[in-house]
C-alpha positions as protocol buffer text, in pm:
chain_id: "A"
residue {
  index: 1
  type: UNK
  ca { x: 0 y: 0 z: 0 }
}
residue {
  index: 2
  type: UNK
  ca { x: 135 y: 335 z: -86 }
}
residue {
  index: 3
  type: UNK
  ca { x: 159 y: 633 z: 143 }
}
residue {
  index: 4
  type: UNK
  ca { x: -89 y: 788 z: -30 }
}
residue {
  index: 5
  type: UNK
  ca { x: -348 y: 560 z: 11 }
}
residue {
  index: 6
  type: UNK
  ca { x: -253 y: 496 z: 346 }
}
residue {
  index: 7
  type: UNK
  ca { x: -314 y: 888 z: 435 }
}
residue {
  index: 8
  type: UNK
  ca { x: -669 y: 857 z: 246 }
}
residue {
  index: 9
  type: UNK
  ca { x: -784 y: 549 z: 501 }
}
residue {
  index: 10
  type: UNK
  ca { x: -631 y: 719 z: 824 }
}
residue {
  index: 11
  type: UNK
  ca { x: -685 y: 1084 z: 797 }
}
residue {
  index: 12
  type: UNK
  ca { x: -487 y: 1179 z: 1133 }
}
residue {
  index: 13
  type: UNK
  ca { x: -163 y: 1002 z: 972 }
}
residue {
  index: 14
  type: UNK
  ca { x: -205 y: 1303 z: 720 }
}
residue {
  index: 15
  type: UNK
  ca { x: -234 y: 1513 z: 996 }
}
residue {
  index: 16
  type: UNK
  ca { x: 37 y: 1396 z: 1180 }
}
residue {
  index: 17
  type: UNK
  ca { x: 305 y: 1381 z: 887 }
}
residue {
  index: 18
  type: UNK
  ca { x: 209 y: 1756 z: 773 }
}
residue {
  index: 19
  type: UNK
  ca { x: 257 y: 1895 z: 1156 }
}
residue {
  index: 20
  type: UNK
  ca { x: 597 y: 1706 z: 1200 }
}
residue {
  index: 21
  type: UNK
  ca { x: 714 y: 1852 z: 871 }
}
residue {
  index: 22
  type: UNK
  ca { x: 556 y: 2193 z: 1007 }
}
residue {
  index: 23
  type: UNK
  ca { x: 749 y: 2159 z: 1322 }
}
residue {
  index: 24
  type: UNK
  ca { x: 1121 y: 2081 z: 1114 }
}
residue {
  index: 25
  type: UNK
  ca { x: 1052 y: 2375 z: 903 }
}
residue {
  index: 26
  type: UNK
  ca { x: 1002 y: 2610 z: 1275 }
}
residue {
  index: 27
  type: UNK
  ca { x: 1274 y: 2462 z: 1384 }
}
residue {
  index: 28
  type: UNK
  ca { x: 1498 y: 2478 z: 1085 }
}
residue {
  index: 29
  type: UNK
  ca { x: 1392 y: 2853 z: 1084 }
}
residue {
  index: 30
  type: UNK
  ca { x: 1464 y: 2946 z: 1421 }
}
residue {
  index: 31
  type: UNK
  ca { x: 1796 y: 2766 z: 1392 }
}
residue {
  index: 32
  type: UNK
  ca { x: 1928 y: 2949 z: 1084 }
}
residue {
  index: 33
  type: UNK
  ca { x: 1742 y: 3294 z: 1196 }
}
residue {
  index: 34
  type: UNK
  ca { x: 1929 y: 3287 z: 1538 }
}
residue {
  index: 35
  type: UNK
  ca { x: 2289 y: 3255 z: 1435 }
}
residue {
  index: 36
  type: UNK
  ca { x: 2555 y: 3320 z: 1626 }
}
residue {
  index: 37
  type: UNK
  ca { x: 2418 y: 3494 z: 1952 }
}
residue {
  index: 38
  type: UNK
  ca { x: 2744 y: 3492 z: 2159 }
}
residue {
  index: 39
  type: UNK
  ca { x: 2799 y: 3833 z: 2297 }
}
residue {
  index: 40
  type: UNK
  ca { x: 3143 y: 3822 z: 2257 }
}
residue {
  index: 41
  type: UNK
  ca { x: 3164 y: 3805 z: 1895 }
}
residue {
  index: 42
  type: UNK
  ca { x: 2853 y: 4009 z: 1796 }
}
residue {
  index: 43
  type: UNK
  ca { x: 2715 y: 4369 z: 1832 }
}
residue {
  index: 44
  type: UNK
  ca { x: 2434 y: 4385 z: 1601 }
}
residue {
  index: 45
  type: UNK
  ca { x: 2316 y: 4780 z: 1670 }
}
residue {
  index: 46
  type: UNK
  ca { x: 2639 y: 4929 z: 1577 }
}
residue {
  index: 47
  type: UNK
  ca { x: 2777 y: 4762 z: 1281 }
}
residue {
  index: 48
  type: UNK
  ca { x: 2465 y: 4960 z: 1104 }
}
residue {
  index: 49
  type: UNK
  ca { x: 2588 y: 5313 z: 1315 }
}
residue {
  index: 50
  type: UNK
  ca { x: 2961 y: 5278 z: 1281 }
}
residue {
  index: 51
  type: UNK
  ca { x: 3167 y: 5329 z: 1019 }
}
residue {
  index: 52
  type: UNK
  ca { x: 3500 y: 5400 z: 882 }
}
residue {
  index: 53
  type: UNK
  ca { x: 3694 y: 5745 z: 871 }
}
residue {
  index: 54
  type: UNK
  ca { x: 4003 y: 5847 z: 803 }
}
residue {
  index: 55
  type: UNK
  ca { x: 4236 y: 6163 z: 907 }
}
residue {
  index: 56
  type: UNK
  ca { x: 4542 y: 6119 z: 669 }
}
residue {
  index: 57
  type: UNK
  ca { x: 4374 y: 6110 z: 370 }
}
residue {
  index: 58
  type: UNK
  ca { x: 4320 y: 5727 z: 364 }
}
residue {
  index: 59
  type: UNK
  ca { x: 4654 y: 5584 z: 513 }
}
residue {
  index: 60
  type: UNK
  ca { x: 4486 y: 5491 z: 801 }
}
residue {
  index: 61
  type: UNK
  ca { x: 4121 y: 5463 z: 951 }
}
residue {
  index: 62
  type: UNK
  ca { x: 3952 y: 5429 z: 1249 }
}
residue {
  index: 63
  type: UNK
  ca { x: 3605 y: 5327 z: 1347 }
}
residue {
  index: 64
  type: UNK
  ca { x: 3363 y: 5631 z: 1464 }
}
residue {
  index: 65
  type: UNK
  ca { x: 2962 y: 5685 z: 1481 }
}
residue {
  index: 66
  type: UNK
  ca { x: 2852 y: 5734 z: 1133 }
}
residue {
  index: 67
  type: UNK
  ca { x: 2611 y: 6060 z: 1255 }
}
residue {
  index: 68
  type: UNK
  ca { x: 2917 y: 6248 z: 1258 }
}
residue {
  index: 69
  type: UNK
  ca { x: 2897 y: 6431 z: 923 }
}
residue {
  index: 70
  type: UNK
  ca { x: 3255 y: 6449 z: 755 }
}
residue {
  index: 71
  type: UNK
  ca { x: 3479 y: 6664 z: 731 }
}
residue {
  index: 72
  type: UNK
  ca { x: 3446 y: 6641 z: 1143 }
}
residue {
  index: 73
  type: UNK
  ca { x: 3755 y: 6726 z: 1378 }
}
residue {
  index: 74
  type: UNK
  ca { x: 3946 y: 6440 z: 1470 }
}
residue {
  index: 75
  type: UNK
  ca { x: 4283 y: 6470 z: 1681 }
}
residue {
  index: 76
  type: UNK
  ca { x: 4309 y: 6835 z: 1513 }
}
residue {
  index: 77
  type: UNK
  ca { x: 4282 y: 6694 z: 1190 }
}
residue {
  index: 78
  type: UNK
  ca { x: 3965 y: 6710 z: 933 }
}
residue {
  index: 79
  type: UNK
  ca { x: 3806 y: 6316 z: 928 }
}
residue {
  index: 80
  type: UNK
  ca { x: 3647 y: 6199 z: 584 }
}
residue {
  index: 81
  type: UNK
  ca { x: 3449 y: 5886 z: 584 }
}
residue {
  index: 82
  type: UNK
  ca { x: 3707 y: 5629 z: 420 }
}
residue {
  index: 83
  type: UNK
  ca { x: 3528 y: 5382 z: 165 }
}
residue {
  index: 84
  type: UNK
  ca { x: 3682 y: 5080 z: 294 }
}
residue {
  index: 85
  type: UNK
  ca { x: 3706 y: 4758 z: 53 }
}
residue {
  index: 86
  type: UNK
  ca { x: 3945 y: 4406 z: 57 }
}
residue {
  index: 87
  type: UNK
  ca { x: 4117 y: 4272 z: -218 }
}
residue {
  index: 88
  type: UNK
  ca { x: 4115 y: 3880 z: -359 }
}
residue {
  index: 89
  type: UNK
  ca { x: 4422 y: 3816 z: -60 }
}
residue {
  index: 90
  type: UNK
  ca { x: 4156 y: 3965 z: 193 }
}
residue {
  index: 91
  type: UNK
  ca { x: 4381 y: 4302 z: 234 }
}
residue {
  index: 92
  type: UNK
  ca { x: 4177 y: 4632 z: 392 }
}
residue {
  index: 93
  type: UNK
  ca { x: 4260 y: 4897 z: 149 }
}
residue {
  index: 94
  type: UNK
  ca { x: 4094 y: 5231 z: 96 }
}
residue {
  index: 95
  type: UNK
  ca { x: 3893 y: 5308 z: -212 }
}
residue {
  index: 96
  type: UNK
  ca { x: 3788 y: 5650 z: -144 }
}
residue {
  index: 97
  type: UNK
  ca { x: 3679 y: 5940 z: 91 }
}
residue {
  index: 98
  type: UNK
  ca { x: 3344 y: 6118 z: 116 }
}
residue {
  index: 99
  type: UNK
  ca { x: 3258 y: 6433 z: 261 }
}
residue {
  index: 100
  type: UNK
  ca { x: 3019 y: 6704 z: 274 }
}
residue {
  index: 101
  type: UNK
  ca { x: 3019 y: 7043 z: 149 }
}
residue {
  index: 102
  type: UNK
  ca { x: 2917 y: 7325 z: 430 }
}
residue {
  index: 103
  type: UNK
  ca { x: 2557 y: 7372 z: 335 }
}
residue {
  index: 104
  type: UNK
  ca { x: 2548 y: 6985 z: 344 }
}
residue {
  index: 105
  type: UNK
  ca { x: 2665 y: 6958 z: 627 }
}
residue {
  index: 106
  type: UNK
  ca { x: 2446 y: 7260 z: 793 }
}
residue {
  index: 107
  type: UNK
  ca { x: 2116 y: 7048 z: 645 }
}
residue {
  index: 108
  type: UNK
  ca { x: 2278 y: 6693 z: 733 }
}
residue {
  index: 109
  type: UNK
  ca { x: 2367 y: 6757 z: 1106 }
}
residue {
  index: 110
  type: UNK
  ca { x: 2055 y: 6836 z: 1283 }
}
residue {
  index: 111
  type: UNK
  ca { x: 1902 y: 6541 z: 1132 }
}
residue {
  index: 112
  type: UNK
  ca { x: 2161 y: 6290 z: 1227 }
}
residue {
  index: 113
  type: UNK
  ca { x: 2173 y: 6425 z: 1574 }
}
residue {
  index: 114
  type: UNK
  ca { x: 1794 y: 6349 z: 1633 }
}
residue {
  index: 115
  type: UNK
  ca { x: 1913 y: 5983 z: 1565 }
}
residue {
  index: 116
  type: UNK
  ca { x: 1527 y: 5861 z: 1486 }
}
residue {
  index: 117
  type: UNK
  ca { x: 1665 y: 5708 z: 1161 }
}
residue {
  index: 118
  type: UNK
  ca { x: 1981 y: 5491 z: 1101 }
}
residue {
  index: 119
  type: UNK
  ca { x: 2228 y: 5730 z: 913 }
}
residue {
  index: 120
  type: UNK
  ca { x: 2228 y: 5573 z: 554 }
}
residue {
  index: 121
  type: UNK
  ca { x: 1851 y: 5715 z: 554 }
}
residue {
  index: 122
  type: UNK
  ca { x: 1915 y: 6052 z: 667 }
}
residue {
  index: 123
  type: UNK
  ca { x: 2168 y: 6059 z: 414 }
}
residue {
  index: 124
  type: UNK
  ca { x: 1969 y: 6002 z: 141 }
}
residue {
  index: 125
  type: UNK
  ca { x: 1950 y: 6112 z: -191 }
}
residue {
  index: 126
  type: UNK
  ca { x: 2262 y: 6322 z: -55 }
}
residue {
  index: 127
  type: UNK
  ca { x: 2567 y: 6276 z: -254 }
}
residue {
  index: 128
  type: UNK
  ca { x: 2904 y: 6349 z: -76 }
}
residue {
  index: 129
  type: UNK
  ca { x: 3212 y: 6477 z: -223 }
}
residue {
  index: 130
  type: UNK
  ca { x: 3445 y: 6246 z: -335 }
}
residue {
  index: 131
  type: UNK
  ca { x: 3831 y: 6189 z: -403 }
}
residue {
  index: 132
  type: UNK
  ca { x: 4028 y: 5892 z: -421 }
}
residue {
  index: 133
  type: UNK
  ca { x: 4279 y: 5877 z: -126 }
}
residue {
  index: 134
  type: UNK
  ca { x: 4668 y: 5996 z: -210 }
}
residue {
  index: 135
  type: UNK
  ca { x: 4559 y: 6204 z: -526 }
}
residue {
  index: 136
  type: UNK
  ca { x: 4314 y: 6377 z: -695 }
}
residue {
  index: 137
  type: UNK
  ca { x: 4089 y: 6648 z: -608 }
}
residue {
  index: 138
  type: UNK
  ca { x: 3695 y: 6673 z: -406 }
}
residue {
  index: 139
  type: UNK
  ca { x: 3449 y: 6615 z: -649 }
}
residue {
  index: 140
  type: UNK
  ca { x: 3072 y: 6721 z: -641 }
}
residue {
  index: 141
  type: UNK
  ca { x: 2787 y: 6545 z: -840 }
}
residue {
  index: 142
  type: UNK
  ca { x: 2650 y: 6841 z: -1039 }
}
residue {
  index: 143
  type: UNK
  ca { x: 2252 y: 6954 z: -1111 }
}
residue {
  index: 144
  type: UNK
  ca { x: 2295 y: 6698 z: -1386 }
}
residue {
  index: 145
  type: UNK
  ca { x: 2380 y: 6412 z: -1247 }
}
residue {
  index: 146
  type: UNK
  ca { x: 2783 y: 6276 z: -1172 }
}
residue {
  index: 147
  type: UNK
  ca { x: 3053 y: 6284 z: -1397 }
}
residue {
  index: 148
  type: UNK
  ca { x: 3248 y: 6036 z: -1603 }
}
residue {
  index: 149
  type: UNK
  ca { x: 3499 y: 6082 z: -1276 }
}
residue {
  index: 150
  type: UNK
  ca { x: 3281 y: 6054 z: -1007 }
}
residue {
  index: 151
  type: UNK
  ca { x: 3146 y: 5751 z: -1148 }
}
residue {
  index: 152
  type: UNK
  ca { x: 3502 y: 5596 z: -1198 }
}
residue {
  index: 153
  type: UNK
  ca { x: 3557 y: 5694 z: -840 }
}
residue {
  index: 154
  type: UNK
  ca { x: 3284 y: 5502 z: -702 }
}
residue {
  index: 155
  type: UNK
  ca { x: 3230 y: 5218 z: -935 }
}
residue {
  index: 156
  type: UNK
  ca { x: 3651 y: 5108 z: -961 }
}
residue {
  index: 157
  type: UNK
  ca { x: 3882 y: 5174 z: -651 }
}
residue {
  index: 158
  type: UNK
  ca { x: 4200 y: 5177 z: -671 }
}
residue {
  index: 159
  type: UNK
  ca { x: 4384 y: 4863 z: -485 }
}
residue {
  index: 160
  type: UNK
  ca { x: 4698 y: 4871 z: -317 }
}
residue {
  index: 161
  type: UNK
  ca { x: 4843 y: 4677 z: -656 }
}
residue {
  index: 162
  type: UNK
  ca { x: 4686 y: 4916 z: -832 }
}
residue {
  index: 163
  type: UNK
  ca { x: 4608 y: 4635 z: -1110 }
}
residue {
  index: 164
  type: UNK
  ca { x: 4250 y: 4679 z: -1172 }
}
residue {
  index: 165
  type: UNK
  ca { x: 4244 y: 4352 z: -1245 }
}
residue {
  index: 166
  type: UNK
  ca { x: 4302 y: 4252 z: -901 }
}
residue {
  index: 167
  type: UNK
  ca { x: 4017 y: 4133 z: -702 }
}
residue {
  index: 168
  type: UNK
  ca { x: 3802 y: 4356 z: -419 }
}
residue {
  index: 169
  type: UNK
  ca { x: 3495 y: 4271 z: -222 }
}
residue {
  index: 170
  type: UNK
  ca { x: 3202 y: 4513 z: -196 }
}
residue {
  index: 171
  type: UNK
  ca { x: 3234 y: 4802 z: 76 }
}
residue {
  index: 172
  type: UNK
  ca { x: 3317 y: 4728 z: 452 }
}
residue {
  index: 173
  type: UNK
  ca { x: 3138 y: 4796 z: 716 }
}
residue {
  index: 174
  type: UNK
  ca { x: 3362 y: 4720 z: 1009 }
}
residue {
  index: 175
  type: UNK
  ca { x: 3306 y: 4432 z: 1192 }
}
residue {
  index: 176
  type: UNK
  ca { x: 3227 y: 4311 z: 1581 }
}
residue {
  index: 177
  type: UNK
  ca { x: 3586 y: 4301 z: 1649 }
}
residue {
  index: 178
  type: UNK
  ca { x: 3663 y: 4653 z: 1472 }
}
residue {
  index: 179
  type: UNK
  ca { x: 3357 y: 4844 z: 1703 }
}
residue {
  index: 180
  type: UNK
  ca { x: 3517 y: 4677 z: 2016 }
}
residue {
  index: 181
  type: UNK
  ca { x: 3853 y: 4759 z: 1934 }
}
residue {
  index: 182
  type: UNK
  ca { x: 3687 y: 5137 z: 1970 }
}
residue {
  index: 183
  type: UNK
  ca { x: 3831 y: 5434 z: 1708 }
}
residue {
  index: 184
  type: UNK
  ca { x: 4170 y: 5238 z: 1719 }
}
residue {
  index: 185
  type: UNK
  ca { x: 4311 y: 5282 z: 1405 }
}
residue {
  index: 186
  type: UNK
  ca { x: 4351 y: 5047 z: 1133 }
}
residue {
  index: 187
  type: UNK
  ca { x: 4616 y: 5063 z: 831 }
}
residue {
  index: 188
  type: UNK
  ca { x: 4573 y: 5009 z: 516 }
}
């Protein structure tokens, strides 16, 4: 006799099967959905509030609260949010800096200080300056829309190597271990 048609002459065996395989799938869910919940290696809040800036023009970073608008005072120096990416060998490297312009800044600050909102939405439709670190000059995206440069900016960093060839992972937030290691700073 097939399962089937053992299911058709005892109804609760249906019943029984479909709530077992209900029960797996809860449990499956929770498993996966919980991940790793020691509190030594995680800090959910703050990977989404803390970001990466840097003082030197990209040589360096270190890990601050991304409501602080850039160009903020750090150490006596001007801090731009450093664009931080890894190559194929898994090497931190800086792909650019963003900042904002003072009536940016002036419009941005208030907003991020009310801290209702996680920063990437107060941000917006805001576009920051840009420049890549080491070189180059701020750009702005214009009324029209960004240039040819800005675009090359954002869409290929340049890698340590500087073979554009060479691998790189999508931006970096910084880590657990990077928020508990406070604003230490991290070279590139």
């Amino acid at each position: 006799m097939s399962l089937r048609q053992k299911i058709n002459d005892n109804p609760k065996l249906g019943i029984g099967i479909g709530v077992g395989v209900l029960v797996v799938a809860i449990a499956l869910i929770l498993l996966l959905r919980g991940g790793n919940q020691n509190p030594n290696t995680t800090v959910p809040d703050q990977t989404l509030t803390m970001g990466f800036f840097s003082d030197d023009d990209g040589k360096t970073w270190f890990v601050d609260e991304l409501k602080k608008v850039p160009p903020f005072d750090h150490n006596g120096k001007k801090a731009y949010r450093a664009i931080v990416f890894h190559n194929g060998a898994g090497q931190r490297f800086c792909g650019r800096l963003e900042g904002y312009d003072d009536a940016q800044k002036k419009k941005l600050e208030p907003k991020m200080q009310e801290g209702a909102q996680l920063p990437s939405r107060v941000l917006g439709d805001e576009k920051p300056m840009i420049k890549r670190p080491g070189k180059g000059t701020w750009l702005k995206v214009p009324p029209g829309g960004p240039s040819p440069e800005y675009l090359d900016i954002v869409n290929h960093p340049d890698p340590p190597s500087h073979n554009p060839d060479d691998a790189f992972g999508p931006p970096m937030s910084p880590s657990a271990d990077d928020i508990k290691a406070g604003t230490g700073t991290f070279a590139s």
